[in-house]
Every structure is written in C-alpha cells, then in structure tokens.
MOPAC internal coordinates of N, CA, C and O (Angstrom, degrees):
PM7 1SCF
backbone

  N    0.0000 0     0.00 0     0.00 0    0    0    0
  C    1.4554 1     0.00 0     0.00 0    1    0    0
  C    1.5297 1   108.29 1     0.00 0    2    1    0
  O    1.2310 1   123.63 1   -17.14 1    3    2    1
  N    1.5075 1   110.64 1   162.86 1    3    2    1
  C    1.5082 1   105.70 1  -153.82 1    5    3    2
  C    1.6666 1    84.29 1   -96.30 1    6    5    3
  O    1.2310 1   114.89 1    -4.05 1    7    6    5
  N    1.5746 1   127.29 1   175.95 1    7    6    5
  C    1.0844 1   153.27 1   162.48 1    9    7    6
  C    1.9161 1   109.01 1   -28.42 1   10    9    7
  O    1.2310 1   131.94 1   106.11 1   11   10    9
  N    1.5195 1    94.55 1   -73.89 1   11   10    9
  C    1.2437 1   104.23 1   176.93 1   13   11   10
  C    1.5396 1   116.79 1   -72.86 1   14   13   11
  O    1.2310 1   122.62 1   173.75 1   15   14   13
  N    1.0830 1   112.58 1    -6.25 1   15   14   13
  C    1.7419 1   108.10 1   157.34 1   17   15   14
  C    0.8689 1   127.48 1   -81.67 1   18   17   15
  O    1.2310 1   117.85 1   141.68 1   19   18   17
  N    1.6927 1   121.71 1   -38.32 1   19   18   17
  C    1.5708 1   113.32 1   172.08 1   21   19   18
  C    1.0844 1   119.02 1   -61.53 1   22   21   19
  O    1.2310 1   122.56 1   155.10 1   23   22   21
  N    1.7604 1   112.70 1   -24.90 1   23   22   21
  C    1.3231 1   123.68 1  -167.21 1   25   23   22
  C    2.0600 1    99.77 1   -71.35 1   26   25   23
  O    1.2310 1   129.33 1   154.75 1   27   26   25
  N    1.2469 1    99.62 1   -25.25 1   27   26   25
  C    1.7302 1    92.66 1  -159.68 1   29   27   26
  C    1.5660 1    93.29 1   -92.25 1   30   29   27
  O    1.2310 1   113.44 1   143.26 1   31   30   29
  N    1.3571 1   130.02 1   -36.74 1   31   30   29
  C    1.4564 1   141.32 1   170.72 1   33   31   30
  C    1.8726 1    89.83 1   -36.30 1   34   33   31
  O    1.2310 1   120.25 1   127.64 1   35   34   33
  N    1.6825 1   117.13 1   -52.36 1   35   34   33
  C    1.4900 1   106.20 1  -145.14 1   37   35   34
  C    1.4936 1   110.60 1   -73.42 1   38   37   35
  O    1.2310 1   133.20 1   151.32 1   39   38   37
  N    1.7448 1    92.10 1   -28.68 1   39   38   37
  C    1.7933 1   111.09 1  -163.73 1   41   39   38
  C    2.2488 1    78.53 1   -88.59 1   42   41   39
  O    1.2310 1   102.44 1  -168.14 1   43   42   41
  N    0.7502 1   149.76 1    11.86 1   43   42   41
  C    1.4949 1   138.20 1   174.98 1   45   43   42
  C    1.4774 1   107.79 1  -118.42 1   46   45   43
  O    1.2310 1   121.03 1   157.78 1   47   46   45
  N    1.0979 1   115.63 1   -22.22 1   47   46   45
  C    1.7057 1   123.42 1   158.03 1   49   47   46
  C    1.3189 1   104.63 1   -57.42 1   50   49   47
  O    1.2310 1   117.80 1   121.51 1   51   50   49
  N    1.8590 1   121.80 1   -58.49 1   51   50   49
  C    1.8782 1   129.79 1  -172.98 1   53   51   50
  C    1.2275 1    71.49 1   -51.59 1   54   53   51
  O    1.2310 1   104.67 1    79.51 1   55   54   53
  N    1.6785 1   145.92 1  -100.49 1   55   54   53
  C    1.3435 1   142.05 1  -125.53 1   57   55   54
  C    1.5412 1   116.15 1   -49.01 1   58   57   55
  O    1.2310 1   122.79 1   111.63 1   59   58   57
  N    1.4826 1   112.25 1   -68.37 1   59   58   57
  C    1.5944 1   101.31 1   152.10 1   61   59   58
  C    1.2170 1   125.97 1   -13.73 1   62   61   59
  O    1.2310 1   116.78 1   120.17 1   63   62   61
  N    1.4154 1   123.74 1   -59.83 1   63   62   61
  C    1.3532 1   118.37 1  -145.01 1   65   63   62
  C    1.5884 1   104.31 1   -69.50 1   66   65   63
  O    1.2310 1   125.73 1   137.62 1   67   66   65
  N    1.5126 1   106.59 1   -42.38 1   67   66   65
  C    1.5426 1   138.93 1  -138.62 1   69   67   66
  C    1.7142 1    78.59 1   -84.07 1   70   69   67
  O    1.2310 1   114.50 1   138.65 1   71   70   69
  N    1.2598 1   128.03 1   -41.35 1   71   70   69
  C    1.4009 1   124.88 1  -142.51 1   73   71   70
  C    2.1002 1    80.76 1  -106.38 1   74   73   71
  O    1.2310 1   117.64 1   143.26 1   75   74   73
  N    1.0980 1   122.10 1   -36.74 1   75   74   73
  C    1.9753 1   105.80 1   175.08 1   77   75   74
  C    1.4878 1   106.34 1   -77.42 1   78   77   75
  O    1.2310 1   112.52 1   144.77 1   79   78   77
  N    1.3666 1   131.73 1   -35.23 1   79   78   77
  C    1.3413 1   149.03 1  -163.61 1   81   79   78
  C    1.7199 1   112.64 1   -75.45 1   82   81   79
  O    1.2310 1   128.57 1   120.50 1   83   82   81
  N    1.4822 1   101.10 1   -59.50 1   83   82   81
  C    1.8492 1   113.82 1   177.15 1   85   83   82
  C    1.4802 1    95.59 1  -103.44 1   86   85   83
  O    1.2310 1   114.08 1   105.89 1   87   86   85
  N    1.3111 1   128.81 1   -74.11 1   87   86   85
  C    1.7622 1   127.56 1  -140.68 1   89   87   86
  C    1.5385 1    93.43 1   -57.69 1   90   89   87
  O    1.2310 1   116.29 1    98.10 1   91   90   89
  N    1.3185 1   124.66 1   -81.90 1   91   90   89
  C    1.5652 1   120.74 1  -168.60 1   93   91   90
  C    1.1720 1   111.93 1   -55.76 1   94   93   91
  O    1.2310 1   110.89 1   162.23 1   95   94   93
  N    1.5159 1   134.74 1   -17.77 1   95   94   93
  C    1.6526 1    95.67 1   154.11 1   97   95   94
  C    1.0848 1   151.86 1   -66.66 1   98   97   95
  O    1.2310 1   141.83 1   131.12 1   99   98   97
  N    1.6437 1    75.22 1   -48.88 1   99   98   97
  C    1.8723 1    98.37 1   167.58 1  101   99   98
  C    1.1515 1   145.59 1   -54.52 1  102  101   99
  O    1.2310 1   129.34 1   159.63 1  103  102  101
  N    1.5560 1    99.61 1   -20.37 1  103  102  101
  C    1.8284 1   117.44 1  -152.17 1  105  103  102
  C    1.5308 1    83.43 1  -133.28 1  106  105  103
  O    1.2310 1   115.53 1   115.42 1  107  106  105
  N    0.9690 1   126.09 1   -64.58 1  107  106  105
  C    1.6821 1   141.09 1  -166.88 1  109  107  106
  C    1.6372 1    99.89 1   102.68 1  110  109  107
  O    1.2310 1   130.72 1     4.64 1  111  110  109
  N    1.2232 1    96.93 1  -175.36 1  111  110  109
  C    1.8501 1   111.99 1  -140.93 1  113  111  110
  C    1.9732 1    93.68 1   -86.76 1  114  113  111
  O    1.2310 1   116.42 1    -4.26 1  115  114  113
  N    1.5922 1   124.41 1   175.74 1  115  114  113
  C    0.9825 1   104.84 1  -178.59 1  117  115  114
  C    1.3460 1   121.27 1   -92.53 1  118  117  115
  O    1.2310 1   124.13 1   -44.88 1  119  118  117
  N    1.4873 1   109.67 1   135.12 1  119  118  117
  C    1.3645 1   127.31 1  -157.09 1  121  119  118
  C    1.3718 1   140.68 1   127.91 1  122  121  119
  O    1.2310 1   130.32 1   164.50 1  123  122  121
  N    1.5897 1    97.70 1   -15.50 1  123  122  121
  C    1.3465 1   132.08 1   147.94 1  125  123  122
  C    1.0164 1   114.24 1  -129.58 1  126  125  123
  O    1.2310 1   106.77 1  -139.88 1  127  126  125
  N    1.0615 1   142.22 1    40.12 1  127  126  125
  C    1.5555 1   137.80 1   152.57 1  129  127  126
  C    1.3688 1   113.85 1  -117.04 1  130  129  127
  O    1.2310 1   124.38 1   -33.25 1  131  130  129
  N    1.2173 1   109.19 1   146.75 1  131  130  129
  C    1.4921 1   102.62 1  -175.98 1  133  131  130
  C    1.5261 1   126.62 1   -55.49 1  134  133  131
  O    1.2310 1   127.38 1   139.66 1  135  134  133
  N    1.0766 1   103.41 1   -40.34 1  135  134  133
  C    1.6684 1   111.96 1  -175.94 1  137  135  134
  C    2.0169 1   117.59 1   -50.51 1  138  137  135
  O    1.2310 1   132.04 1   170.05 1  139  138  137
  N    1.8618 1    94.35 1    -9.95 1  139  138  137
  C    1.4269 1   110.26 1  -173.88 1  141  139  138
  C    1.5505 1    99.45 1   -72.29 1  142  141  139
  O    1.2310 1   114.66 1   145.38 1  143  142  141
  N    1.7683 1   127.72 1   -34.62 1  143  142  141
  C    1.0804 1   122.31 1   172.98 1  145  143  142
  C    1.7509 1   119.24 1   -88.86 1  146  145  143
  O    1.2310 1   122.98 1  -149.26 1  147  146  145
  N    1.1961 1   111.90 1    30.74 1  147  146  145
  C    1.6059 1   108.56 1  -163.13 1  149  147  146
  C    1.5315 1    94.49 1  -109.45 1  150  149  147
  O    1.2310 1   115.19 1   -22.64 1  151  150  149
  N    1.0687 1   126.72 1   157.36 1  151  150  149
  C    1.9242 1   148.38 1  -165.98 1  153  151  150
  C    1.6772 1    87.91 1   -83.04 1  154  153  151
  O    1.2310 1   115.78 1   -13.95 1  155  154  153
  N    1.2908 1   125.62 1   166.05 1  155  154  153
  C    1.4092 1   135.50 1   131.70 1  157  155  154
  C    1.7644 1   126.02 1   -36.87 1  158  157  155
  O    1.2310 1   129.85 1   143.22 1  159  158  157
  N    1.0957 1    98.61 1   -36.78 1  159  158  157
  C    1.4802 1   113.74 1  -162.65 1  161  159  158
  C    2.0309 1    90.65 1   -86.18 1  162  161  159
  O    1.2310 1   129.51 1   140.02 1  163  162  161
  N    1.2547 1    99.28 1   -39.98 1  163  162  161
  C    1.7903 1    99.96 1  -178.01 1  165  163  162
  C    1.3023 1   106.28 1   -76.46 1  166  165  163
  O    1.2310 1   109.41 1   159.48 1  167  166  165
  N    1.2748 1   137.46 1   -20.52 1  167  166  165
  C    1.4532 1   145.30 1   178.67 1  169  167  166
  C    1.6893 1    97.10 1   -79.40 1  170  169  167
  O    1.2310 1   122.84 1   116.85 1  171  170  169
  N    1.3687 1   112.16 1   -63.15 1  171  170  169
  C    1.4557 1    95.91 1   168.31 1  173  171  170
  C    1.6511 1   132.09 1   -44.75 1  174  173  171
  O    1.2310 1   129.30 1   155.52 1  175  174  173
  N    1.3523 1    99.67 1   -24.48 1  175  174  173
  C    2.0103 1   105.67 1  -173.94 1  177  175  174
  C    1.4554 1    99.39 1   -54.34 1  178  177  175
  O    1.2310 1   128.44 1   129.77 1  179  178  177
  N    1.5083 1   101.34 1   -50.23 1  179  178  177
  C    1.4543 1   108.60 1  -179.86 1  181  179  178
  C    1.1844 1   152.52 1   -87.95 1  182  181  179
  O    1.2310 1   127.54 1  -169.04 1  183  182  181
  N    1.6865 1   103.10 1    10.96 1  183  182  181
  C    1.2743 1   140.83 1   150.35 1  185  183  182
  C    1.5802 1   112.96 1   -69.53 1  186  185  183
  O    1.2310 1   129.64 1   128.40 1  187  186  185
  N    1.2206 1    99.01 1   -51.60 1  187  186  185
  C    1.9935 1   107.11 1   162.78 1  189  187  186
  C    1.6968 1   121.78 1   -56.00 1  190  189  187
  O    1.2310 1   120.09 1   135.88 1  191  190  189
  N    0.9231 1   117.43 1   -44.12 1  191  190  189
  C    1.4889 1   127.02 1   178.61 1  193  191  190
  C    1.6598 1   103.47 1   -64.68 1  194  193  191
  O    1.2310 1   131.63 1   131.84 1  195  194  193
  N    1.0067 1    95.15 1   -48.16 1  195  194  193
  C    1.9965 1    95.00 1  -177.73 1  197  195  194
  C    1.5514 1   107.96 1   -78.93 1  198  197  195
  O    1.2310 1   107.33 1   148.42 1  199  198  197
  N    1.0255 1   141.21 1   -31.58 1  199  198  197
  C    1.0545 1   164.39 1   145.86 1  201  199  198
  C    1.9645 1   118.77 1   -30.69 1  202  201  199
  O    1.2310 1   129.03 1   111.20 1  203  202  201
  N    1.2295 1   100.21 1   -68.80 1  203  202  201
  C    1.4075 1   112.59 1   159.58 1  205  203  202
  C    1.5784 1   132.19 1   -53.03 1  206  205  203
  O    1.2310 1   125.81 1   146.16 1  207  206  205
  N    1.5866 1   106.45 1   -33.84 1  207  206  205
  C    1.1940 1   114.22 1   175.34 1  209  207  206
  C    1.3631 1   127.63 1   -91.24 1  210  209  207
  O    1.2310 1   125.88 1  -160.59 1  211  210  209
  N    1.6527 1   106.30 1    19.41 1  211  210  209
  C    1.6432 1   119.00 1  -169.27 1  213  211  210
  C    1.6164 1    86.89 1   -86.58 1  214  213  211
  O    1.2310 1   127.55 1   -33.78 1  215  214  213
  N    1.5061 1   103.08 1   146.22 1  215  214  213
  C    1.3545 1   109.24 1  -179.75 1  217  215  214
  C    1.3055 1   123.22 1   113.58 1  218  217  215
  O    1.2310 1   129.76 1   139.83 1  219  218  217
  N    1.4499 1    98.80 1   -40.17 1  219  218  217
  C    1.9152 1   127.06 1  -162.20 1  221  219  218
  C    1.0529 1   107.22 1   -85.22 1  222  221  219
  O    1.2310 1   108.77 1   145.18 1  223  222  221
  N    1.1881 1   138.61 1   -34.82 1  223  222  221
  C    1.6444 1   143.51 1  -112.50 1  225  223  222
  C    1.9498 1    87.95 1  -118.71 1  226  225  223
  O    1.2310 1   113.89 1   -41.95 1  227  226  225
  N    1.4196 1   129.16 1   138.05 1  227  226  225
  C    1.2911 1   124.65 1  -133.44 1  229  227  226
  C    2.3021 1    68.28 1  -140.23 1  230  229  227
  O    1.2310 1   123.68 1   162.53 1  231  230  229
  N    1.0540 1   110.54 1   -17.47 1  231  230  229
  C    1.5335 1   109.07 1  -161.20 1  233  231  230
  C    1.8776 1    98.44 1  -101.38 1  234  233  231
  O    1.2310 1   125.75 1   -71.96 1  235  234  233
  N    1.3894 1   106.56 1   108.04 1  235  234  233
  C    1.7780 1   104.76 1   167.88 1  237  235  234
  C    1.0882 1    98.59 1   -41.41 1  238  237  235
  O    1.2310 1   136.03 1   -51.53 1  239  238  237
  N    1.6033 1    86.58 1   128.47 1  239  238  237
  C    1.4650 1   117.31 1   148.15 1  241  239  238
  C    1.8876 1   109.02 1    76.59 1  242  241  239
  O    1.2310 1   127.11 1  -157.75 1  243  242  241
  N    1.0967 1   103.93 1    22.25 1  243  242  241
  C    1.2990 1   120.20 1   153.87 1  245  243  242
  C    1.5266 1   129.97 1   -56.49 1  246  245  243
  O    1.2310 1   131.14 1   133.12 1  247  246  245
  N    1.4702 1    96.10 1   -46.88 1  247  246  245
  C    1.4799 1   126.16 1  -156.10 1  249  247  246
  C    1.9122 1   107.71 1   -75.40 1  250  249  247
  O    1.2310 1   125.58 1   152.28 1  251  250  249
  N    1.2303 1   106.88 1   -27.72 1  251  250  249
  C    1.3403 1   150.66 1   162.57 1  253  251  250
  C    1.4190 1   118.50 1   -67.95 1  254  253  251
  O    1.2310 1   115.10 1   120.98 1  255  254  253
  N    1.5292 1   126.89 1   -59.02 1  255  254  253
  C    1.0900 1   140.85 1   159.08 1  257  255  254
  C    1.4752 1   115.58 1   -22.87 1  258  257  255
  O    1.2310 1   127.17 1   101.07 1  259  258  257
  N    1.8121 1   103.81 1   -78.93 1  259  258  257
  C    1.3592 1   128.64 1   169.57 1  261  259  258
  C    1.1272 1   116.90 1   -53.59 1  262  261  259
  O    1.2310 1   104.33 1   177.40 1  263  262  261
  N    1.2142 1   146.51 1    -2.60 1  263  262  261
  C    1.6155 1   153.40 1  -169.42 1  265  263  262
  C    1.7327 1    84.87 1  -114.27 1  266  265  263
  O    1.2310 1   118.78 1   125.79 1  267  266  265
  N    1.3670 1   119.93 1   -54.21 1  267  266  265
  C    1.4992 1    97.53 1   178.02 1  269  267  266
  C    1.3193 1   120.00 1   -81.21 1  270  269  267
  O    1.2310 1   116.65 1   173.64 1  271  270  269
  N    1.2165 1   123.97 1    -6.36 1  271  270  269
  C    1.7383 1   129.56 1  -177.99 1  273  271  270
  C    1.6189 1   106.30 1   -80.15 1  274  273  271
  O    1.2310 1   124.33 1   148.18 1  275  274  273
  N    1.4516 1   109.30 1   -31.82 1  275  274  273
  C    1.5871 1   100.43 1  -177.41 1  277  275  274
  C    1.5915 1    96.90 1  -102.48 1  278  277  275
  O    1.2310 1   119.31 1   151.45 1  279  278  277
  N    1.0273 1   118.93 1   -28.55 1  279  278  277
  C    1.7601 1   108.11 1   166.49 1  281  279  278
  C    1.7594 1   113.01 1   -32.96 1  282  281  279
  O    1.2310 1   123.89 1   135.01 1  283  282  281
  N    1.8012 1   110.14 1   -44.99 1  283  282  281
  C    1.2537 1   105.13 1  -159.35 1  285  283  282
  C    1.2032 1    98.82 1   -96.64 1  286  285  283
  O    1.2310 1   111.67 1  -172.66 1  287  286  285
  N    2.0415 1   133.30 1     7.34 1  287  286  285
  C    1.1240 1   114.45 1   172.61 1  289  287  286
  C    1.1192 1   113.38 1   -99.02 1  290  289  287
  O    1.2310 1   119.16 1   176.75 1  291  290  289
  N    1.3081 1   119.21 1    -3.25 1  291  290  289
  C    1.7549 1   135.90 1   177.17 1  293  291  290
  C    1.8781 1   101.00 1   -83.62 1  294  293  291
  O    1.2310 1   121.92 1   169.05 1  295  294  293
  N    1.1108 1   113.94 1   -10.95 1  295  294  293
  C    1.0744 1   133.75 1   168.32 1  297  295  294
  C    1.3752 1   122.38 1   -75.76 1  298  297  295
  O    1.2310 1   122.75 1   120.59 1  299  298  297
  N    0.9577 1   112.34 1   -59.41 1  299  298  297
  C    1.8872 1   128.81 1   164.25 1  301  299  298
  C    1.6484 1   116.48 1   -59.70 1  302  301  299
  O    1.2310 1   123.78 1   151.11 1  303  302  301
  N    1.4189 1   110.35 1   -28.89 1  303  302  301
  C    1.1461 1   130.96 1  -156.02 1  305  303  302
  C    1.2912 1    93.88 1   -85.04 1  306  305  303
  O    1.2310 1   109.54 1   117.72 1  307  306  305
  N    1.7520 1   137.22 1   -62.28 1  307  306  305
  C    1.0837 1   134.63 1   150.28 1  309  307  306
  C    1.3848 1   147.20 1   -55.27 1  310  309  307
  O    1.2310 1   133.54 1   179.62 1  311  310  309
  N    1.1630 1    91.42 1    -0.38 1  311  310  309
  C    1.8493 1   110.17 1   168.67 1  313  311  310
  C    1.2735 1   107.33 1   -83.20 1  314  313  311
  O    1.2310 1   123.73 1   144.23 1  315  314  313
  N    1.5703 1   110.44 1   -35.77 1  315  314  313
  C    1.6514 1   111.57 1   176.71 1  317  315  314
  C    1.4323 1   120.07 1   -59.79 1  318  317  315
  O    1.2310 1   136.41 1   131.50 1  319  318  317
  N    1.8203 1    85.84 1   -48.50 1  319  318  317
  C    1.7290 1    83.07 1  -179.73 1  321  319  318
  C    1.6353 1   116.76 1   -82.14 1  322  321  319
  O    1.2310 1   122.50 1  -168.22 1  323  322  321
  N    1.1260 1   112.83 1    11.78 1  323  322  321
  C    1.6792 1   104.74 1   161.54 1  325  323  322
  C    1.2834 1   113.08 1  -110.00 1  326  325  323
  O    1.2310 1   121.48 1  -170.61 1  327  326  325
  N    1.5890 1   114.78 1     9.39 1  327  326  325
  C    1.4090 1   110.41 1   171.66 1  329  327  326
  C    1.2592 1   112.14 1    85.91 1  330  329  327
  O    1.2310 1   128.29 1  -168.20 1  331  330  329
  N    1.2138 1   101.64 1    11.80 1  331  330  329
  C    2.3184 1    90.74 1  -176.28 1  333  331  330
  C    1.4727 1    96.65 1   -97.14 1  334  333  331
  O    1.2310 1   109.65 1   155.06 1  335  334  333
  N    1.1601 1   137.02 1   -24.94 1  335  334  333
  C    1.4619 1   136.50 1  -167.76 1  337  335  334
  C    1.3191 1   108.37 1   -89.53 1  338  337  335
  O    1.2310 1   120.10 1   180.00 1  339  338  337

C-alpha cells in the first residue's frame, strides 16, 4: 500500500473509532439518529461548523477531533447521494 494509504487507513481507523466509541452511543446507530433524516447539503452544514472552528479550539486535540467529526459527515453526505442513507 502506497504512503498515503496507510496514512488514510490510519486517520479512517480515528473515524471508526470516534463513530463505535462516541456517535452510536450518544446519537444511536443510523436510523435513529437524527442525521438519518438530514439532506446531503445539511450534512455538509456540519462539515462547515467543524471545519470553521479549526484554529479556535483552546482544548488538545480538539483540532483532530473536528477533522474526524466532519470526515464522518462527508461520510453521511455521500451515502445520501448514493442512496444508501
């Protein structure tokens, strides 16, 4: 595997983790969570919000956080548009 694959495998492991560890408890799985009724375009809003606040964030490892929080709404976001969500 190339450089930037192991590299995207490592940062898609954080996403996993973040999304079995925090999202399904908190939120529950998709289909009961709200984000199951949200557009592509509303998954993006909230790709912007996490996104916007890079820079800001005064708490380690925040900055990180938000890089995996909108990873997994760009995630949802394209599930819509292939119709699986």
């Amino acid at each position: 595997m190339s450089i930037q694959g192991d590299k995207w495998k490592a940062f898609s492991d954080q996403v996993l983790n973040h999304i079995e560890e925090y999202v399904i408890p908190q939120y529950g799985d998709e289909g009961a969570d709200l984000v199951t009724d949200y557009s592509p375009e509303e998954c993006l809003r909230q790709t912007e919000k996490y996104i916007k606040r890079f820079g800001r964030s005064s708490r380690q490892g925040e900055e990180l956080r938000d890089l995996i929080k909108a990873a997994h709404f760009i995630q949802r976001a394209a599930d819509k548009l292939r119709g699986s969500a």
